[in-house]
N, C-alpha and C positions, 0 to 999 in steps of 0.2 A: 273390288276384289276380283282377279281373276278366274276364270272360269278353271278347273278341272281340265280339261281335253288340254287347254292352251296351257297350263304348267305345265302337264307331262311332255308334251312336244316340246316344249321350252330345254325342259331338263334333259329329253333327250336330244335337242340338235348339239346342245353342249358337250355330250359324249360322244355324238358323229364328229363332232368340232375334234376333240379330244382323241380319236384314235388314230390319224394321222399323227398327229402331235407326236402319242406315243410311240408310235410307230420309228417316227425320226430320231426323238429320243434316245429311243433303247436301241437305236439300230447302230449310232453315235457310238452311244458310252460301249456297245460289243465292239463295236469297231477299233475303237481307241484301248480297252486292255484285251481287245485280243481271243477275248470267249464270248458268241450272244447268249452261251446259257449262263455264264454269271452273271451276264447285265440283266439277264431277266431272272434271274434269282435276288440278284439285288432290287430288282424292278417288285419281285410277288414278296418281300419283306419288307419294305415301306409299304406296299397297299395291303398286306396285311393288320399291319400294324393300324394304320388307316381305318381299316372295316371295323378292329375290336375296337378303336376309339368312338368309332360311329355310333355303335354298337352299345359299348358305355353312356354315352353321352344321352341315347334315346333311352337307359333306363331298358334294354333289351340282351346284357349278358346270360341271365336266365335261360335265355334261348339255347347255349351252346349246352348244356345239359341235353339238351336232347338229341342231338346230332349222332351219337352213336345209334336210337332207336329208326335213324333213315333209313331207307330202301335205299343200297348200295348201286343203284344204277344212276343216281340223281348227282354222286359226288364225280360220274365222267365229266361233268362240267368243267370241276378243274383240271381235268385232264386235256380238256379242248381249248381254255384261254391258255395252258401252258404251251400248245401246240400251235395256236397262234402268234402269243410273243414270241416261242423259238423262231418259229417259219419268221414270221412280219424283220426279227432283227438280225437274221441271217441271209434272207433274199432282198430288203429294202436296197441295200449298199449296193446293191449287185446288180436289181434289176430297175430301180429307183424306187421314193417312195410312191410319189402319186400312181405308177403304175399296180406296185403290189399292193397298195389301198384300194386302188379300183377292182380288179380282180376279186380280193376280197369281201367288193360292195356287188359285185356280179353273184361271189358265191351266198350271200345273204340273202338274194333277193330271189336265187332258187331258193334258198332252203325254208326262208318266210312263203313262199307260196305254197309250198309242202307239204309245212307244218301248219298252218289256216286251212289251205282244202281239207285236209283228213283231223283235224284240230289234233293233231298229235302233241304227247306229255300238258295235256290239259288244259291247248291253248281251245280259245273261241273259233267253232268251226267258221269260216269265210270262204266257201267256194271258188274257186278261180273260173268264173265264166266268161266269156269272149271280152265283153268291156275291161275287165281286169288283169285278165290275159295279155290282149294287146299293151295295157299300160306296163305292163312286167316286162313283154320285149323290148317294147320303146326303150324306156330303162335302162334295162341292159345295152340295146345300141347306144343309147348315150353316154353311157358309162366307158365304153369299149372307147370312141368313137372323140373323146374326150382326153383320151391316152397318145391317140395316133401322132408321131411326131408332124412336124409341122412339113408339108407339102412342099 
């Protein structure tokens, strides 16, 4: 049996795996008719449709009962993967993918250090102290640095 720590990383390099993917994807299908906000409209109603199935399947529709009694600052979330599909299928074409991924993995790796140091909306506080710090720049150069056309 696998350990815990190693599914979740498991499960998530498959969705680091997967956002580039989609990226290309939905940058494509805007490309080819011509709007990326209906290839990401058609992109948020298959993974919609996807999540209630998930959802079904674990025996957890129950749940959306309660979704109106949320704290209304919790649903900007889909306001933010909307503004990423828009961005990611509108600039991919334009300024490639692996660059606008990369960027995108730059702007993550501010916003994960931001949101650990001050544990902001609930996460586990993680200080950024020098050792971790330095690894967050490295990071970022590498990221950057990884984009640069070829010499």
């Amino acid at each position: 049996m696998m350990p815990d720590p190693m599914k979740y990383a498991l499960i998530m390099l498959a969705a680091g795996i997967g956002v580039p993917v989609l990226a290309a994807l939905n940058a494509q299908l805007g490309a080819r008719i011509g709007s990326p906000a209906a290839a990401g409209a058609v992109m948020f109603l298959i993974a919609g449709t996807a999540a209630v199935l998930v959802a079904a399947a674990f025996g957890q529709t129950s749940a959306f009962a309660l979704i109106a009694s949320q704290p209304k600052h919790l649903f900007l979330a889909g306001l933010l993967i909307a503004f990423y599909l828009l961005s990611i299928s509108w600039v991919a074409p334009r300024f490639g993918v692996g660059n606008a991924v990369m960027f995108v993995l730059v702007g993550q790796i501010v916003a994960i250090s931001v949101i650990d140091h001050f544990g902001l909306f609930g996460a586990r506080v993680r200080p950024v102290d020098l050792t971790r710090g330095l690894g967050i720049v490295l990071l970022a150069i590498g990221v950057i640095l990884a984009q640069r056309p070829p010499a």
